[in-house]
C-alpha positions as CSV (number, residue, x, y, z in Angstrom):
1,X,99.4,136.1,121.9
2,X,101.7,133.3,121.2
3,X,104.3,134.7,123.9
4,X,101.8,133.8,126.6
5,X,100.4,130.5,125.3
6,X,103.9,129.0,125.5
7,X,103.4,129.3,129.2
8,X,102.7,125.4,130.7
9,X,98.6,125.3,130.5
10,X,97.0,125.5,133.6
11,X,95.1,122.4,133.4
12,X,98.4,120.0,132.4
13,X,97.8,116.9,134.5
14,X,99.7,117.1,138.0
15,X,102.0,114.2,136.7
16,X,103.0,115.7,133.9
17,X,103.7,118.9,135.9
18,X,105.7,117.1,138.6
19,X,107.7,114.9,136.3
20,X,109.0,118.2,134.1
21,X,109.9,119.9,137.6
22,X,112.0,117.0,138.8
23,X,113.6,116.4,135.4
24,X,114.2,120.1,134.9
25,X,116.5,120.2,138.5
26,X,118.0,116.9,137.2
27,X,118.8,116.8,133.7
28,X,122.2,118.3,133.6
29,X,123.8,116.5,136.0
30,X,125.5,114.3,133.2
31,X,127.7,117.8,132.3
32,X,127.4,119.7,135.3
33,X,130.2,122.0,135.7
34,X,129.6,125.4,136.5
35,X,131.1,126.0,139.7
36,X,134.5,125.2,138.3
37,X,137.3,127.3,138.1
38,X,138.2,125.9,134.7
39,X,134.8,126.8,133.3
40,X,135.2,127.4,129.6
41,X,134.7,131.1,128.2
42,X,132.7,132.1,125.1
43,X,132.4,135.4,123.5
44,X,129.3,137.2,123.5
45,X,127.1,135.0,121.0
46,X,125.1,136.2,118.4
47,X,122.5,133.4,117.2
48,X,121.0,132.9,114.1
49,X,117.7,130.8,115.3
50,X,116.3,128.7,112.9
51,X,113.0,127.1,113.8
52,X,109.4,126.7,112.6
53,X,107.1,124.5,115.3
54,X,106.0,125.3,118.5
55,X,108.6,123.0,120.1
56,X,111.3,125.6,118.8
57,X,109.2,128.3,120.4
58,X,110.0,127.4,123.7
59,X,113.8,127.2,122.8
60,X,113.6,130.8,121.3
61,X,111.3,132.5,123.9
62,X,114.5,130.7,126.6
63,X,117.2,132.4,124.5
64,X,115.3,135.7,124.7
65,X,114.7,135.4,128.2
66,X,118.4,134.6,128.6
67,X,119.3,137.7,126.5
68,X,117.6,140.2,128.3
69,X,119.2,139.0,131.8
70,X,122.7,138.5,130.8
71,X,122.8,140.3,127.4
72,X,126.7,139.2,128.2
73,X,126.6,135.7,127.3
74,X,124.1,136.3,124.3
75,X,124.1,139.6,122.3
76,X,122.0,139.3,119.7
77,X,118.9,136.6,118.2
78,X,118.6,136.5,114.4
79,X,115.5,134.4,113.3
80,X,115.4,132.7,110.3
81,X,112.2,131.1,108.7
82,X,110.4,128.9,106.4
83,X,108.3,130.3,104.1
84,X,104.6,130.1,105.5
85,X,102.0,127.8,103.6
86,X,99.0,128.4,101.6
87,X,95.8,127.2,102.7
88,X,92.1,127.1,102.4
89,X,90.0,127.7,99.6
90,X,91.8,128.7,96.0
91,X,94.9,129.0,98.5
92,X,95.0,132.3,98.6
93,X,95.5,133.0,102.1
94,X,99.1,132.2,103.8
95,X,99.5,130.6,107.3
96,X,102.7,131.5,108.6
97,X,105.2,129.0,111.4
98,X,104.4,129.7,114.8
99,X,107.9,130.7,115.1
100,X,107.5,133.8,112.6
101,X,105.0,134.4,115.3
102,X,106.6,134.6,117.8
103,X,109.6,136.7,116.4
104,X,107.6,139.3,115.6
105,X,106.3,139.4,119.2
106,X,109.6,139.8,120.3
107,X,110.9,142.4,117.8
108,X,114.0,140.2,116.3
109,X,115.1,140.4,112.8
110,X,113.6,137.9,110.7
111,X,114.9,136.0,107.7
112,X,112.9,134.1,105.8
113,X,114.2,131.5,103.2
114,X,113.1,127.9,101.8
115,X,117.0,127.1,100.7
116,X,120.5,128.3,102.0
117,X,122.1,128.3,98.2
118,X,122.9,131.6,97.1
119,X,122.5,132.7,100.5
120,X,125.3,133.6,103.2
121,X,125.0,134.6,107.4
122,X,123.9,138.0,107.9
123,X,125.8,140.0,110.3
124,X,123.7,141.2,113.3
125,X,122.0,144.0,114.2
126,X,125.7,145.6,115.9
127,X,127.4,144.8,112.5
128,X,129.3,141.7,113.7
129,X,129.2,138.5,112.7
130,X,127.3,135.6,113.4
131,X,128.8,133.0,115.7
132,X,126.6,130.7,116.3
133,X,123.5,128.6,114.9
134,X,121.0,127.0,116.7
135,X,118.4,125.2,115.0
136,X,115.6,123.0,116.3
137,X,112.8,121.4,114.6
138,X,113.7,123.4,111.5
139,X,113.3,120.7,108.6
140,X,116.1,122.3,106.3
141,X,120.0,120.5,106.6
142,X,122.3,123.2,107.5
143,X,125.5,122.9,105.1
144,X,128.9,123.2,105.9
145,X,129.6,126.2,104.1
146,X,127.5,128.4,106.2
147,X,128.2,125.9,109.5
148,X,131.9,127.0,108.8
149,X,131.2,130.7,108.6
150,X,129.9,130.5,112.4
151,X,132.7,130.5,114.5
152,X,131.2,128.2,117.0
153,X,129.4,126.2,114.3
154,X,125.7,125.0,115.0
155,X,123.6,123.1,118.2
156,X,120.4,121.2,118.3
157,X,118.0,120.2,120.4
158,X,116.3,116.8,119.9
159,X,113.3,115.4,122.0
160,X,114.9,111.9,122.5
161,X,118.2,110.2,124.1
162,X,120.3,110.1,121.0
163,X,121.6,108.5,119.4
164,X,118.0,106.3,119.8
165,X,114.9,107.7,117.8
166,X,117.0,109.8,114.9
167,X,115.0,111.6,112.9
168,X,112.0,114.2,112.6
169,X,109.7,112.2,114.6
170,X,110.7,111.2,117.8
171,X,107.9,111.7,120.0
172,X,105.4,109.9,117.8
173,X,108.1,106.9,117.7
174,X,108.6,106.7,121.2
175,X,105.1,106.1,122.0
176,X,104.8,103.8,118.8
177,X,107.8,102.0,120.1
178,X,106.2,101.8,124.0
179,X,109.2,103.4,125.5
180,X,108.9,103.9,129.2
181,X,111.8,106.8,129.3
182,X,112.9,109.3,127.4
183,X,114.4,112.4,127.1
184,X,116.2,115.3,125.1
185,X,119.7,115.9,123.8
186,X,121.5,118.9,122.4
187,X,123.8,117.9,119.9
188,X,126.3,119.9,117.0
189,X,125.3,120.4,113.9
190,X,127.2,117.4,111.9
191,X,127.8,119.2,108.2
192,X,127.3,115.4,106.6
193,X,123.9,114.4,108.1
194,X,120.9,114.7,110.2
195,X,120.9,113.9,114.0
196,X,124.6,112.6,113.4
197,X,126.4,115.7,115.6
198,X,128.3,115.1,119.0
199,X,126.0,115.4,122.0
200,X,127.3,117.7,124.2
201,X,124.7,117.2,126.5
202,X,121.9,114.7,127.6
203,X,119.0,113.7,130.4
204,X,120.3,111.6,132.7
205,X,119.6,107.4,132.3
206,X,117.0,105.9,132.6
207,X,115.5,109.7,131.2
208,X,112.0,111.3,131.6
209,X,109.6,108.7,132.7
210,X,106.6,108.9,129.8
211,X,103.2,108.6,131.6
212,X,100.7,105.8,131.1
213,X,98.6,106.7,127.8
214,X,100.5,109.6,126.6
215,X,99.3,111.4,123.7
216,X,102.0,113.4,121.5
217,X,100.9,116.8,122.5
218,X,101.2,115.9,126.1
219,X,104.5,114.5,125.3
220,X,105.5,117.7,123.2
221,X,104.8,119.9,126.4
222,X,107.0,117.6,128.8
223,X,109.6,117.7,126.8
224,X,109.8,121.5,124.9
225,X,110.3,123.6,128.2
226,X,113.2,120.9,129.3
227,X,115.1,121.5,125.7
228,X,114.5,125.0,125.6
229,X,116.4,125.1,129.5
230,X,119.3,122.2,128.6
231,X,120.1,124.8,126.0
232,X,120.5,127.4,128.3
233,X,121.7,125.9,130.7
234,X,124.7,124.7,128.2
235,X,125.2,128.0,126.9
236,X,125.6,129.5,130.3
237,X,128.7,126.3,131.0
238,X,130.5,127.2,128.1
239,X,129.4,123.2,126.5
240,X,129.4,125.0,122.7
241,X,133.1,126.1,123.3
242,X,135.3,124.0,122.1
243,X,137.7,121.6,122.4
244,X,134.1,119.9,123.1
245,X,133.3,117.0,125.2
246,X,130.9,114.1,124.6
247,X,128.4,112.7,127.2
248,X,127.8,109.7,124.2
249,X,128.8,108.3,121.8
250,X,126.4,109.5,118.6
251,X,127.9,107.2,115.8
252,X,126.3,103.8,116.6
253,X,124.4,103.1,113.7
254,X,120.5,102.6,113.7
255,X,118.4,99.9,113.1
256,X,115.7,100.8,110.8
257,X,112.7,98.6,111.6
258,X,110.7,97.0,108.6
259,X,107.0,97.0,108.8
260,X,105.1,93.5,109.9
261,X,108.8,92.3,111.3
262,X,110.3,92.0,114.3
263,X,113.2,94.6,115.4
264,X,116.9,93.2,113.8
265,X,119.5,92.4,116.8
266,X,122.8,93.6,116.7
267,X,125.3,91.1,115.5
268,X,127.4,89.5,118.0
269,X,130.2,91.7,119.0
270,X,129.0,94.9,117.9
271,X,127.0,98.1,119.7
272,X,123.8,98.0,120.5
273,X,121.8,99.4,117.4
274,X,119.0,102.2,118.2
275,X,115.7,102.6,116.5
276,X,115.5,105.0,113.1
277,X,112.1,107.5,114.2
278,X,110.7,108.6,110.3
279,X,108.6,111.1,109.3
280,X,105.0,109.8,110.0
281,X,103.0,109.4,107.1
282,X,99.2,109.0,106.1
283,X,100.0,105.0,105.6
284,X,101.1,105.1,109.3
285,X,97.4,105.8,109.9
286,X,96.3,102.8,107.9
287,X,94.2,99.8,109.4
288,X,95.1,96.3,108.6
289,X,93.4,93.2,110.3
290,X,96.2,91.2,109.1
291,X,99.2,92.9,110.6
292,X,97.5,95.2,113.6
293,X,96.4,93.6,117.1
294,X,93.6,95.7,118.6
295,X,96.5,97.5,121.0
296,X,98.6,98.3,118.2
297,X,95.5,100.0,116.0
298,X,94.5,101.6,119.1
299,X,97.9,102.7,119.8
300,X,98.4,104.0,115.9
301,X,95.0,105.6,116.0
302,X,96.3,108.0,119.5
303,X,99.5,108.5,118.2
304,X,99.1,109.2,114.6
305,X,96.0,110.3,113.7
306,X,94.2,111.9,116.6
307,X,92.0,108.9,118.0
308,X,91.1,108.0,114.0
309,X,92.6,105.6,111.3
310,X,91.2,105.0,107.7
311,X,91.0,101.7,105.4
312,X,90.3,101.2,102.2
313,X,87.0,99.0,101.7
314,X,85.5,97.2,98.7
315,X,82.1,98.4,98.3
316,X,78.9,97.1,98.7
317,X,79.3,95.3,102.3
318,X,78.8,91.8,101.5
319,X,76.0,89.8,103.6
320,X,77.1,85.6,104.1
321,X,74.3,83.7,101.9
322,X,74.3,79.8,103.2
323,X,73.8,77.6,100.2
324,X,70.3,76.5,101.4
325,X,69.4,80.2,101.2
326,X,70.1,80.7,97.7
327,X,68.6,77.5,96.8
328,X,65.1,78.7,98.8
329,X,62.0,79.5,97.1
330,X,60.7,82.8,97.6
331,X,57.7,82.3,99.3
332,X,56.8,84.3,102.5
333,X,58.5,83.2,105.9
334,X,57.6,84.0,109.2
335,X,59.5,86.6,111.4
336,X,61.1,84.5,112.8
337,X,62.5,82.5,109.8
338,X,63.5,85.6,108.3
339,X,67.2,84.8,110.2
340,X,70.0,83.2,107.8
341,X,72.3,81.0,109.7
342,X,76.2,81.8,108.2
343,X,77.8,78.8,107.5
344,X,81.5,78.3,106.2
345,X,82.7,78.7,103.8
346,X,80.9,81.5,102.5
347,X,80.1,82.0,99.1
348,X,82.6,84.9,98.3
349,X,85.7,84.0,96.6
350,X,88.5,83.4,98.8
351,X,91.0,86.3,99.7
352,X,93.9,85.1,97.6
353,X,91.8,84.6,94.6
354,X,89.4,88.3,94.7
355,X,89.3,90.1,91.5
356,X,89.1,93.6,93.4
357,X,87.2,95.2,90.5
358,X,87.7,98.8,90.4
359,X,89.0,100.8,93.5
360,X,87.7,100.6,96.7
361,X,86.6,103.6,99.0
362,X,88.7,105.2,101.6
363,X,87.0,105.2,105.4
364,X,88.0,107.0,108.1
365,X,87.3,104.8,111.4
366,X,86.8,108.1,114.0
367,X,86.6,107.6,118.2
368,X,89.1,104.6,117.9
369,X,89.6,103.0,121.4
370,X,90.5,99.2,122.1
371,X,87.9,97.3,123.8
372,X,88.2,95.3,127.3
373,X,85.6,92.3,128.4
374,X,85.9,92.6,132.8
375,X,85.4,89.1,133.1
376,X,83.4,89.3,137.0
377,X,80.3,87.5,135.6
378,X,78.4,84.7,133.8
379,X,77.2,87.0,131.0
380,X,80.8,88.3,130.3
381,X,81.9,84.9,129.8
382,X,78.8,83.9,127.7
383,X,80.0,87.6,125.7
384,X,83.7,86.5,125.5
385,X,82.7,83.3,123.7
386,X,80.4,85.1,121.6
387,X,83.6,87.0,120.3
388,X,85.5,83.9,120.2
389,X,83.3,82.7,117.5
390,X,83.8,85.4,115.4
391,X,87.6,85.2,116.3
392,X,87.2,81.8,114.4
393,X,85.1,83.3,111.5
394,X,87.8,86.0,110.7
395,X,90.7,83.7,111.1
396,X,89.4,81.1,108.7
397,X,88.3,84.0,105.6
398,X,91.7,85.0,106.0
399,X,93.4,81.7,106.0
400,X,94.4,79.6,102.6
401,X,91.6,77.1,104.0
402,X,88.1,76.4,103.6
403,X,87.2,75.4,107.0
404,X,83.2,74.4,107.7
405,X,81.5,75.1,110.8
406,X,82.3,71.4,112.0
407,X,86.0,71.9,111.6
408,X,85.9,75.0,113.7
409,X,84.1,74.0,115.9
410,X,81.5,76.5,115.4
411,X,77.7,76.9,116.1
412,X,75.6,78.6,113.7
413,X,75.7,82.2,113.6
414,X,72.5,84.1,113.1
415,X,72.0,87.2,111.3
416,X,69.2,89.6,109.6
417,X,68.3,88.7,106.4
418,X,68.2,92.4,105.4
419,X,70.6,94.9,106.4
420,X,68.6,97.7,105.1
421,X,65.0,96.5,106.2
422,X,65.7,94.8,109.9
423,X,64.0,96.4,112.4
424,X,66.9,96.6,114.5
425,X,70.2,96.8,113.7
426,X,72.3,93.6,112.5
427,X,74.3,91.6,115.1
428,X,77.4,92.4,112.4
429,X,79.1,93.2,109.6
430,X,81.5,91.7,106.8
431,X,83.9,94.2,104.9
432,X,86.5,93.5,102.6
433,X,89.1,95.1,103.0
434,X,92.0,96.1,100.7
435,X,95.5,95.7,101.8
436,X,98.5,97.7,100.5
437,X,100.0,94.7,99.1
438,X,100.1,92.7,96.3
439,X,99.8,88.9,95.7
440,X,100.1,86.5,92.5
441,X,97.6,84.2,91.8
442,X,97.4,81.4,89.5
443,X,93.7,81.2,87.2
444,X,93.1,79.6,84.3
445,X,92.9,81.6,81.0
446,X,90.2,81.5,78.2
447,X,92.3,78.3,76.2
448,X,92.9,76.5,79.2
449,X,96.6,77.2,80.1
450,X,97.5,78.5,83.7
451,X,98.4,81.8,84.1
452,X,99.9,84.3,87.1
453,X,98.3,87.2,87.7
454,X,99.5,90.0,89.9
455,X,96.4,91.2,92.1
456,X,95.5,93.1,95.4
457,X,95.1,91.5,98.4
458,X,92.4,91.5,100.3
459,X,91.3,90.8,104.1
460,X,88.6,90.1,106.0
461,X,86.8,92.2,108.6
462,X,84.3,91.4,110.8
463,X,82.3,94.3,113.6
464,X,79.8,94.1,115.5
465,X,77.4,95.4,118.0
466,X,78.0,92.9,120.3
467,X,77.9,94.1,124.0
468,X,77.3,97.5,123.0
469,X,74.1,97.9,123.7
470,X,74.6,99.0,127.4
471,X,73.3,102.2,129.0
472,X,76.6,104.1,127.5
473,X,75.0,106.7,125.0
474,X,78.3,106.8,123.0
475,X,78.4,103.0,122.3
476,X,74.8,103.0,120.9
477,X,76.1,103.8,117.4
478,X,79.7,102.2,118.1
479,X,80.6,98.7,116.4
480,X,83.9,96.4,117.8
481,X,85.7,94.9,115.3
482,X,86.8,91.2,116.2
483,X,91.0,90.7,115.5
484,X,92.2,87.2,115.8
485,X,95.9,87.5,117.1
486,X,98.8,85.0,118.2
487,X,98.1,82.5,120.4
488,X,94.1,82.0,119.6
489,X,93.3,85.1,121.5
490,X,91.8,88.1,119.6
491,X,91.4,92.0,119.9
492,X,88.6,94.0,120.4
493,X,88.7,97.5,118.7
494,X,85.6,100.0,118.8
495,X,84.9,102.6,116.4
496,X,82.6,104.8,117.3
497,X,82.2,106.9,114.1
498,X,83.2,106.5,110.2
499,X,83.3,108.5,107.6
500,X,83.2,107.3,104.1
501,X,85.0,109.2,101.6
502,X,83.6,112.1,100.0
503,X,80.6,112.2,102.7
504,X,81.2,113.6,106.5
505,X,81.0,111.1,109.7
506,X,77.8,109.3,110.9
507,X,77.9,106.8,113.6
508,X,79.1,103.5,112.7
509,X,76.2,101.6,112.4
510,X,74.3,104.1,110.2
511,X,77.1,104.3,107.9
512,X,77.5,100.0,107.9
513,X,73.8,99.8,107.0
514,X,74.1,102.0,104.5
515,X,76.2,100.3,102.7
516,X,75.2,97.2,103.2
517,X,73.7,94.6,100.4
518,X,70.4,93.7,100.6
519,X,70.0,89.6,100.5
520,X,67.5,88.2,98.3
């Protein structure tokens, strides 16, 4: 039943256990006072809850709790729903919010509705009105006419320190964003905007330390069960009554972050600006070589998509043909001349100036980890300026120069003439890929005159099987993908499994020799 899974799993890491019992006995302290003889008195409440996630079910099943004890501070829970979804095949069958779920559990009246137009606040279940909303992670604005109907109008409670990370994704932006704290805030309902309300309380600064590779889920759990008791906890202090009191100021403006640049200062002068936190989106999950070090894929891949990303890649794979090789006759070679040494630059056209005929396929890169050399031996250095070399490779296909092999300072680089027909697998792999943005490039037309054409970009990718040959079963199938990044260093990001578009996942290596070119 979904009334005992909201229970704190048994197996929750100890740290994330001890960190949610010493910021539950601390997070108050900002607003703490109970004990006074001032204390400010509310009549009984009765709520209209609005919710639809599991992060809402722990503020609900709270409220409950707190109703049944002191059914003198809240009288009566209203719930009030989305409309559940349709789903699987023909979508014919309806999944509903996990916080329908719940209300049926608990026998409260449920109302469900997609809009509030046309619609006013019921009265509860005594006949009286409602006189107070509380909505959290409910995804529908709240107007002011049915705010104003409430007599204590309408709280929220928002997993970050406000006014930082506004918005409907704040635990996937503050791992994005490598926060080290953070926290939760319940804040009124402003009737202009979202997330814009006065925070009547807040965790304590610096906030909830976030543990060392944090996923969202284990972020979710830290942070639901201390929401769901600030909320209480307000309640029972009267913090909803007002004249009311600010811990913060929540009109700062934000600073909404534009991809590929660095974060915008605040002018000289002014507040501090906090970070926007957007709804995250399939192109979150999206793989470039040209704007992702290895940490940041890795750290997009556990955060947004569950330890996967996807690309878009031109199709077939192409193999690096040196000029001497496709000036050689075709009589029979030994096996070991059947090796073609790559040699800059290649014979594809350059980046800028690809005609990206037709669309490319979608992959899905699946077991997505970044990739450490422990530099404690000869070999790993030998291994570190293997990668090095390809560093250079990438870094020159995705340049505006032709560099050779002289000018990089490169040896020749060895690989299988024949993807498909090599014995063993190929040392690595060229994909171009497409970028989501566009470039304009100047060719020559039919008559002669130059003319600008408007065309896709597209990068260069290089993986290999370098160094993952090792006794580790799971990197057998795995490739690394080489990133150059600032500084002449470069990335290593392993992929364990992909999955091309249409077709389910194989190991990485199957899937790059299958679609590899054969060479001549």
């Amino acid at each position: 039943m979904l009334l005992q899974r909201l229970t704190m799993p048994s197996g929750m890491r100890s740290s994330l256990s001890s960190l949610s019992q010493r910021a539950s006995s601390s997070a108050f302290t900002r607003c703490s006072y109970s004990t006074k003889p001032d204390n400010k008195v509310s009549d009984p409440l009765r709520i209209l809850f609005c919710g639809s996630d599991v992060f809402s079910c722990y503020s609900l099943k709270a409220l409950h709790a707190e109703h049944k004890a002191n059914p003198g501070l809240i009288k009566s829970i209203d719930v009030m729903v989305r409309p559940g979804k349709a789903f699987g095949r023909g979508y014919k069958e309806i999944r509903q919010v996990p916080i329908q779920n719940l209300a049926e559990e608990l026998s409260l009246p449920i109302h469900i509705r997609d809009t509030f137009t046309g619609w006013s606040l019921p009265q509860s279940p005594d006949g009286e009105p409602i006189n107070l909303i509380v909505a959290v992670s409910f995804g529908l604005f709240v107007p002011p006419r049915i705010l104003n109907q409430a007599r204590y109008g309408g709280l929220n409670v928002h997993p970050s320190l406000l006014p930082d990370l506004r918005g409907p994704a704040p635990l996937h932006h503050a791992l994005l964003n490598r926060l080290s704290h953070t926290g939760v805030s319940l804040q009124t309902l402003s009737p202009q905007t979202f997330d814009a309300g006065t925070i009547i309380a807040q965790t304590p600064l610096p906030g909830i330390p976030i543990p060392p590779g944090c996923t969202v889920p284990q972020l979710h759990d830290l942070l639901a069960p201390l929401g769901a008791a600030m909320l209480v906890s307000s309640l029972q202090k009267g913090l909803h009554v007002p004249p009311l009191t600010p811990v913060i100021d929540n009109t700062i403006p934000i600073s909404i972050p534009i991809p590929g640049n660095p974060p915008v200062p605040s002018p000289a002068g002014e507040k501090k600006r906090y970070t926007h936190a957007p709804k995250i989106t399939k192109a979150d999950q999206r793989w470039s070589i040209l704007r992702h070090s290895a940490a940041d894929a890795a750290l997009r891949a556990r955060v947004c998509g569950a330890g996967s990303l996807w690309a878009s890649v031109y199709l077939p794979l192409p193999v690096a043909v040196t000029a001497a090789a496709k000036g050689s006759s075709s009589e029979k070679k030994g096996p070991h001349e059947e090796q073609l040494e790559l040699e800059l630059p290649l014979y594809y056209p350059h980046p800028l100036e690809e005609s990206a005929k037709g669309s490319p396929k979608r992959i899905i890169l699946e077991d997505v980890s970044e990739l450490f050399i422990p530099s404690s031996s000869d070999d790993d250095a030998g291994l570190e300026g293997k990668y090095e070399v390809y560093r250079r490779i990438v870094e020159s296909m995705n340049s505006g120069n032709s560099s050779s092999n002289e000018q990089l300072g490169l040896e020749p680089v060895s690989l299988p003439q024949s993807h498909t027909e090599s014995p063993s697998d190929p040392l690595f792999w060229l994909l171009r890929l497409g970028e989501d943005e566009y470039v304009h490039v100047e060719t020559t037309a039919a008559k002669g005159e130059k003319v600008t054409e408007r065309k896709p970009r597209v990068s260069w990718a290089l993986c290999t099987r370098l160094g993952l040959d090792g006794a580790n079963e799971k990197d057998k199938g795995a490739v690394t993908f080489v990133i150059p990044e600032d500084g002449g260093n470069f990335g290593l990001l392993k992929v364990g499994r992909i999955k091309v578009e249409g077709k389910g996942a194989k190991p990485a290596r199957q899937v790059l020799k299958e679609l590899a070119v054969k060479v001549g």
